[in-house]
N, C-alpha and C positions, 0 to 999 in steps of 0.2 A: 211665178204667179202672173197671169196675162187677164187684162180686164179689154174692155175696147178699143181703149187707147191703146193699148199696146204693151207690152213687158213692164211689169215693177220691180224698183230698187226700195230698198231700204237705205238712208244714211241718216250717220248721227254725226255730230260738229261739240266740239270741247274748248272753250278756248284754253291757252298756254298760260301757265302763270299767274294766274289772274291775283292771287293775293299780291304777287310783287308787283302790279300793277297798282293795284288799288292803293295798296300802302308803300310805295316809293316815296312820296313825302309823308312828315311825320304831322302834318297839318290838320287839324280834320276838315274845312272848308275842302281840301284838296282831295281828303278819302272820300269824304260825302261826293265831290263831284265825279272821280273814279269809279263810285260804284253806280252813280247815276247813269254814265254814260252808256257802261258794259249794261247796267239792266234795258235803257231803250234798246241799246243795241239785241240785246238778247230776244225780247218780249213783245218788240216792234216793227225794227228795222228789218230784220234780219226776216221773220216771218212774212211780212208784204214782200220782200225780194225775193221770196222763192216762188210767193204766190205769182207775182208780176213772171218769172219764167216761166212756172210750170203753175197753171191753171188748176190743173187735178191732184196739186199736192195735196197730201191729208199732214197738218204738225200733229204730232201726237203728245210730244210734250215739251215744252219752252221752257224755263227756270233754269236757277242757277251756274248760268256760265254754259249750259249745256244742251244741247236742242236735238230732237229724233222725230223724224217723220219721212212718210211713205211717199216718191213721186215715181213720174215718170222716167224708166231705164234710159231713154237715148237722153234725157234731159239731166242725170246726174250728173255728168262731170259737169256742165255749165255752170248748176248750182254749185259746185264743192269750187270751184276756181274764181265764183263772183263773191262767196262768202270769206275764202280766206282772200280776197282785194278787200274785203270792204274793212275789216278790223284795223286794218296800221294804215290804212288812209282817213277814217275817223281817228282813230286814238295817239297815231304818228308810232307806237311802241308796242300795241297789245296784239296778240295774233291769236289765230282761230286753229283748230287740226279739224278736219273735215273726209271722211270717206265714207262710202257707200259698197253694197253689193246688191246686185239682182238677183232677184229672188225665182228657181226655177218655177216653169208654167204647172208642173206637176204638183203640186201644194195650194195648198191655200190657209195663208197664215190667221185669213180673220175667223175661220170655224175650227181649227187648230186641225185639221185633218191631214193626214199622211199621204204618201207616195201611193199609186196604184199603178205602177206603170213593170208589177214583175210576176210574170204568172207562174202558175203552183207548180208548172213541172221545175222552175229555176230553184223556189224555196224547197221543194222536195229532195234537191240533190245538194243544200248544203248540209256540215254537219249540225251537231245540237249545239255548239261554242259558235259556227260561222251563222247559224240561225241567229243566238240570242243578239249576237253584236248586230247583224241586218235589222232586226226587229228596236234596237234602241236604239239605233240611228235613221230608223225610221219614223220613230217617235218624232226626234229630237227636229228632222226635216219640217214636221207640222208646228212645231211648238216655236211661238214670236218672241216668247224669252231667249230660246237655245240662240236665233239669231240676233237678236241684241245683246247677247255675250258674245258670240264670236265677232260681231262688230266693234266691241267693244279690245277684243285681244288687234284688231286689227288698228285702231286706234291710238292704243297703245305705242304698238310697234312703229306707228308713222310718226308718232310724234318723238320718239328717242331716235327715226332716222331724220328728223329736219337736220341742215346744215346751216343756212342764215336764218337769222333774225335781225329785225329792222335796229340796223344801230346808226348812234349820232354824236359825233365827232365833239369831244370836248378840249379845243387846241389850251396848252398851260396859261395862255395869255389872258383868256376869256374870262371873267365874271363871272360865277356857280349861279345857278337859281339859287336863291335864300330860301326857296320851300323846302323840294327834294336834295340842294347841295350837291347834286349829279351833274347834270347837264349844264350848258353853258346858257345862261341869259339870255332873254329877245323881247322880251318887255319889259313897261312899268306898270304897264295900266292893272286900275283898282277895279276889278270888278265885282269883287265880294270880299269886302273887310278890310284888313290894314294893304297899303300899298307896300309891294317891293318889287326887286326884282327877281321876272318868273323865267322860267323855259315857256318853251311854246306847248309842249307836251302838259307841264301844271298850269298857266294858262287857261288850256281848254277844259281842264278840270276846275279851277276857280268858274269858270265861266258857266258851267251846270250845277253849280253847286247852291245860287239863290232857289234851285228847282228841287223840291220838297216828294217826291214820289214816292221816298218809302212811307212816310207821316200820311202822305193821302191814302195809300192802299192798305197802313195800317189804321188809322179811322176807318174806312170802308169794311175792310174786316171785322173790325169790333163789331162795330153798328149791327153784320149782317151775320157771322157767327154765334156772338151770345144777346140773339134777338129776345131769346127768351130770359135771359137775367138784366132784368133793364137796369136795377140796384147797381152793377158791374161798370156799366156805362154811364148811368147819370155819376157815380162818385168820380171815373174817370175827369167827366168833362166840368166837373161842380164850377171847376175857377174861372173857366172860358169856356165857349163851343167852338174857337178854332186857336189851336197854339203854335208858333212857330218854333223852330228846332234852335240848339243851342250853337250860336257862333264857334265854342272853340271846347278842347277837354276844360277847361277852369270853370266854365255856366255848370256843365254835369255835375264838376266835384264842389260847388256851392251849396247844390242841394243836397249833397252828404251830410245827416245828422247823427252823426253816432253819439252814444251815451260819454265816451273820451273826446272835450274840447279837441283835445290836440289831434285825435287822429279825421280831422274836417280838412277839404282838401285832397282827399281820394276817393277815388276810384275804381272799377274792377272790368275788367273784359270777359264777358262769356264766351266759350268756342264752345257750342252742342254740335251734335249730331247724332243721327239714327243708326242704331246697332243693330246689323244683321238687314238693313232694309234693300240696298244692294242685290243679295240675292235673293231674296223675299220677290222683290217685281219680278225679277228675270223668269220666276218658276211660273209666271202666267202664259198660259196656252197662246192666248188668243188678243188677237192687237186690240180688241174692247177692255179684256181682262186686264191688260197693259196699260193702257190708258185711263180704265175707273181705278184700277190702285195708284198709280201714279198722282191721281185728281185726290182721293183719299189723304193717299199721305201728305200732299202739300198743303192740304188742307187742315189734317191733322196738326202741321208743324206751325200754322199760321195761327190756331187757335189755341195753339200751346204758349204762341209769342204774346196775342194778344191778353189774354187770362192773366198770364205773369204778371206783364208790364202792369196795366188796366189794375190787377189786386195790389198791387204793392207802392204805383206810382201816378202820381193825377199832373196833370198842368197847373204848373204856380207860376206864380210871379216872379221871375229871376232877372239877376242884373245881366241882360244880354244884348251888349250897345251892337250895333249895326253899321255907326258910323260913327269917326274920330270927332265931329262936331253936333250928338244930341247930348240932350241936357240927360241931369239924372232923374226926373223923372219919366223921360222918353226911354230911358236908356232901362226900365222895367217894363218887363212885359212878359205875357203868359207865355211857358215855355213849356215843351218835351223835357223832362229831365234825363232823356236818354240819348240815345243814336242808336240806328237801326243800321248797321254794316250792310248785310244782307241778311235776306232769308230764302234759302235755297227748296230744293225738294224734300231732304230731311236733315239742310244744315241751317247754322243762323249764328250768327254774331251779332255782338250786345257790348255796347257801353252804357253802364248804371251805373250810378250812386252805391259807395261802398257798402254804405248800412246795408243796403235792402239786396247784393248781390246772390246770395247763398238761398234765400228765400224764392229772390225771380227762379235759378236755374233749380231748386226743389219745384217750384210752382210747374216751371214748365215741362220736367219730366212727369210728374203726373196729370196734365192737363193732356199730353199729348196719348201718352198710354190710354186714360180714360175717354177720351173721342175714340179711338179708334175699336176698344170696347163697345162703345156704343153704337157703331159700324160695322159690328160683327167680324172686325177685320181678324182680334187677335184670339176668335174663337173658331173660327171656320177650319182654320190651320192649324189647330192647337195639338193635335198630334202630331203632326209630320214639323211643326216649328218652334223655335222659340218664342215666346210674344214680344213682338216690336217693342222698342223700349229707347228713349234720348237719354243720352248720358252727355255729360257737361265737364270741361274743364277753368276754371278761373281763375282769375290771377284778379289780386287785389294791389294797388299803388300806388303813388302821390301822382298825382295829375303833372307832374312833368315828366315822368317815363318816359319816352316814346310807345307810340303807338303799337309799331310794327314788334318793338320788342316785348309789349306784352302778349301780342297778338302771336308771337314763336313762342312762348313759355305755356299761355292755354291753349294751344295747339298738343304743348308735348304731355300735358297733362292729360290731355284727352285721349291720345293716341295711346300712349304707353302705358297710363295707367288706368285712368277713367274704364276705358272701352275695353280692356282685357279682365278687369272686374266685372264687369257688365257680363259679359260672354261665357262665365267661369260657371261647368254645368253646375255648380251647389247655387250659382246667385239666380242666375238667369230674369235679372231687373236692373234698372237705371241703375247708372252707380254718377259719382260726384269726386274730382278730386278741386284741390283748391290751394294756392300759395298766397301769403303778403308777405309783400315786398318793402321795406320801410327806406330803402335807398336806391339809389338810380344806377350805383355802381356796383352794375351787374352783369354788366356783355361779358358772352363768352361763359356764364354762368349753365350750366346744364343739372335741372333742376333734381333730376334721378341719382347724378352722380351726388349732388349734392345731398341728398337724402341718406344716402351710404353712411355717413358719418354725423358724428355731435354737431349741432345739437339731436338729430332726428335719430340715430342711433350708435348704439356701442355694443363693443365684444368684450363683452368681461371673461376671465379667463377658467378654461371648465377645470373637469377633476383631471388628473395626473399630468396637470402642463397642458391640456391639448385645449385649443380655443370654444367653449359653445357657440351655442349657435346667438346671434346678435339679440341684442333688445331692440326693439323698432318702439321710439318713443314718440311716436302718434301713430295714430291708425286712419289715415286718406289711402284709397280713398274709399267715402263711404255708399252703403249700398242707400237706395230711396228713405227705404226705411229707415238705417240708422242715423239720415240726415236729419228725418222730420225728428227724432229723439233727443239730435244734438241742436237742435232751433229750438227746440223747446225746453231742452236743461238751460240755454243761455239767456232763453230769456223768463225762465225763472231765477236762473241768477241777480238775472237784472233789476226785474220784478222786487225780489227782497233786498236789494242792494249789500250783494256779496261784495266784501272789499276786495280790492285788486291786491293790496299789500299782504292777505290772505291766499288767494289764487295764484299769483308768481310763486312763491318760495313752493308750491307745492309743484308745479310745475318742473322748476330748477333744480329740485330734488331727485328727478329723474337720473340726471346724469351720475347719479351718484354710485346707482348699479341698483339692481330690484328690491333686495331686503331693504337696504337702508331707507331706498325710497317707501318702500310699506311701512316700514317702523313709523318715519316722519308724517307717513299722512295719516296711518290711523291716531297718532298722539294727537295731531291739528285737528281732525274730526271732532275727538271728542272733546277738545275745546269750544266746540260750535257751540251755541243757543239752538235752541228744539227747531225754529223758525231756517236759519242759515243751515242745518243740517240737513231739512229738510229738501231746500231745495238742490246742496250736495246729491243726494240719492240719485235726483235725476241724472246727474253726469255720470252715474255708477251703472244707470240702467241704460246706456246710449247701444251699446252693444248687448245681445241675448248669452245670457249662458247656455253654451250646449251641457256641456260637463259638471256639474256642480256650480260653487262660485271661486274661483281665482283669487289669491291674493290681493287685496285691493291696493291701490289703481288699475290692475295688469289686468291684461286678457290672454288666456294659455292661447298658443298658434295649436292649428296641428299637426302632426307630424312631418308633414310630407312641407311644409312651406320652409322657407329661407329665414326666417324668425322665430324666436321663441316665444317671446311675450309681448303684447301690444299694449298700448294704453292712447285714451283720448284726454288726457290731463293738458297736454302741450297744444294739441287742434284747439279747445275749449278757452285757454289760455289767451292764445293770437287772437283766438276771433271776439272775446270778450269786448275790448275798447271798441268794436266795430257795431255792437248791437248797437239797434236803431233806440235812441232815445224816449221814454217814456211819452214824455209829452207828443210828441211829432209821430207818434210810431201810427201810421196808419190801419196797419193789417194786424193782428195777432194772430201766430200761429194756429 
């Protein structure tokens, strides 16, 4: 592709790591300013430095960690050699992968048009298999998806051949940083929060972290998204019109008010992302087509964050002292009851308050599918794709977890299980899976394996000796649908004030093997009162029956899956203590 200037490249830039960057310490002063730094870097810095080399670059798309845009051919390596200096000389630790291709003069990626450069007596003498292959490699020549995948394999490939990365020498003698416990000490100095001793690397993240950017760009989002539902925004901002963010995880798990005293004090981390959205862009022709879906979806994913948070959480007044000498009533003031990790093209990470966890990442899968409905986006495709869809993994905890380690648990929730629900041709919608964690000694803990076995299942023994197929006693994770089913049996539970000393033993019955546990519940049912039974049903009705109705609790699998019988007794169970408290509960399903 040749314009005036002269030959075009295409490169794209990824940085390395980045979650082990941002969460190297388990601080959040120190995440918050981690992710601070890589977003200027990503969204600012990095975009004027290419502009400043190459005049005629076009970015096409900035976010999360990840940048693509079109410059000038003699000018790419300059840019791919200034961009990876510039990361580990800002950050001392974080690094970029960076490469480009030029694009041949024969094409032109922005009308998505092919090759003309072979005339008919060359296609007339191949055969009808050397034709069709010419013919979809000619395609593929036009189309600015095909090459932002092959960019993308190329990418790949440079970043498993790096050989150094920036390291720094931690001699036995040394002093650890007290944040990350990594590196070896180089200062004291206080420049946001309690004083200790830092590295130089946590340091420069303490040191961006009084800088508020995702709070500002997510007010600004609110405001300009759901312009049209002001109700949305004025409840948001009721307590204040500007809130500052929570010094540490304890301000967030403060404002946890679940209906169980004792479960106050946690937590949960959201990991979402968009399924199937990957190659969804890739299949656009045309670098406009590329760049309005790409604008779409981030858009999309930004109005899915604000809707959630904005429905389920307002700025209150929290104890979030600033510094070791304000008094207590300085030491209140209007606050985010969340953190905003990041929010990428179709990723986003979340620390909320426990109560309202499971409702934000229901909220957000269907705010985000609904914008883009309204966008025509997941109609237009709606033969040839799936429709776009956020699925969610969470982890629920006591606010002294570490960070990073819940942040590997709704990861694997997401990944293994969450998003391989989501994709399965019967569901093809958000799905939701979810852990709580009620102790901290849990490294080394692998949530799936952990699933394998009691409490979450058993093999009881089939006919002639030979094993059946297991009980899976909970059913995570769940599809949109059966989540909003399962918010609303609990918080009709709530509602009537079903006793817990009723719901455990029904629960704990599980392990007991299928009959017995059916025996046990239908005998406890019909001990209910008309009122407490009633709202039973809805836990009954969480999941659809295909086939008749199932043994109660159970839900029949079918044939082909790894389980025989599911039940949501035990999900319903955990998450009980966790609904939001009657009085305080903001939102109603």
């Amino acid at each position: 592709m040749t314009t005036k200037n002269g030959p075009r490249a295409l490169l794209i830039a990824d940085t390395d790591r980045t979650l082990d960057y941002v969460f190297e310490s388990a601080r959040l002063p120190e995440i918050r300013g981690g992710s601070n730094i890589l977003l200027e870097l990503n969204e600012q810095t990095a975009p004027k430095l290419i502009k400043s080399i190459d005049g005629d670059a076009d970015i096409i798309y900035a976010a999360g960690g990840c940048m693509l845009c079109m410059v000038t051919a003699d000018k790419a390596q300059a840019i791919q050699q200034t961009l990876e200096a510039l990361y580990p000389r800002e950050t001392g630790v974080a690094t970029i992968t960076c490469v480009y291709r030029e694009l041949p003069e024969s094409i032109d990626v922005d009308q998505g048009v092919p090759r003309a450069d072979v005339d008919d007596a060359h296609l007339d003498a191949l055969s009808p298999f050397q034709r069709r292959r010419w013919e979809q490699a000619d395609r593929e020549l036009g189309n600015f998806g095909a090459w932002v995948r092959l960019l993308g394999h190329d990418l790949r490939r440079r970043k498993q051949e790096k050989r150094y990365v920036p390291f720094v020498e931690a001699p036995p003698h040394a002093e650890r940083c007290q944040s990350c416990r990594l590196l070896p000490a180089a200062t004291l100095n206080a420049h946001y929060g309690e004083s200790m001793p830092r590295c130089v690397e946590c340091a420069k993240k303490n040191r961006a972290s009084p800088r508020f950017p995702w709070r500002d760009i997510f007010e600004g989002r609110l405001r300009d998204l759901h312009k049209d539902d002001p109700e949305l925004i004025e409840n948001y901002f009721a307590g204040a019109e500007k809130g500052t963010v929570p010094l540490d995880i304890g301000v967030i798990a403060s404002a946890c008010q679940p209906r169980n005293p004792n479960k106050r004090g946690y937590v949960a981390f959201i990991y979402a992302d968009g399924d199937g959205v990957g190659s969804f862009v890739e299949s656009r022709r045309t670098r406009k087509e590329y760049q309005d879906m790409s604008k779409k979806l981030r858009d999309a994913t930004w109005y899915a964050v604000t809707f959630a948070l904005a429905n389920n959480l307002a700025i209150q007044p929290l104890d979030n002292p600033m510094s070791s000498d304000e008094s207590e009533e300085e030491r209140r003031r209007p606050t985010q009851p969340f953190e905003i990790i990041t929010v990428g093209g179709d990723d986003v990470m979340l620390i909320v308050p426990a109560h309202v966890a499971l409702q934000v990442a229901h909220d957000m899968a269907r705010a985000f599918t609904e914008y883009l409905e309204r966008k025509g986006v997941n109609d237009s495709d709606k033969d040839k794709n799936r429709p776009l869809t956020l699925s969610a993994g969470v982890v629920i905890a006591p606010e002294h977890m570490p960070v990073r380690l819940m942040r590997d648990f709704a990861r694997e929730l997401l990944k293994e299980s969450a998003k391989p629900r989501a994709k399965d041709k019967d569901t093809e919608c958000a799905a939701v899976d979810f852990q709580i964690f009620t102790s901290t000694a849990v490294y080394g803990t692998d949530v799936m394996r952990q699933r394998s076995g009691p409490p979450y299942a058993i093999a009881p023994p089939g006919e002639d000796g030979e094993k059946a197929r297991p009980l899976r006693l909970h059913h995570r994770p769940y599809t949109i649908e059966e989540l909003d089913r399962l918010l609303r049996a609990l918080d009709a539970l709530n509602r009537e004030g079903f006793p817990t000393s009723q719901l455990y033993p029904l629960a704990e019955a599980l392990e007991q093997g299928r009959r017995r546990a059916t025996l046990f519940y239908l005998y406890q049912r019909s001990r209910l009162n008309t009122r407490l039974r009633r709202a039973l049903e809805q836990v009954e009705a969480i999941v659809e029956f295909k086939k008749g109705r199932d043994p109660l609790p159970w839900y029949k699998a079918d044939s082909n899956a790894a389980y025989a019988f599911s039940t949501t007794l035990r999900d319903v169970a955990e998450l009980y203590d966790f609904v939001p408290e009657l009085e305080t509960k903001e939102v109603t399903a």
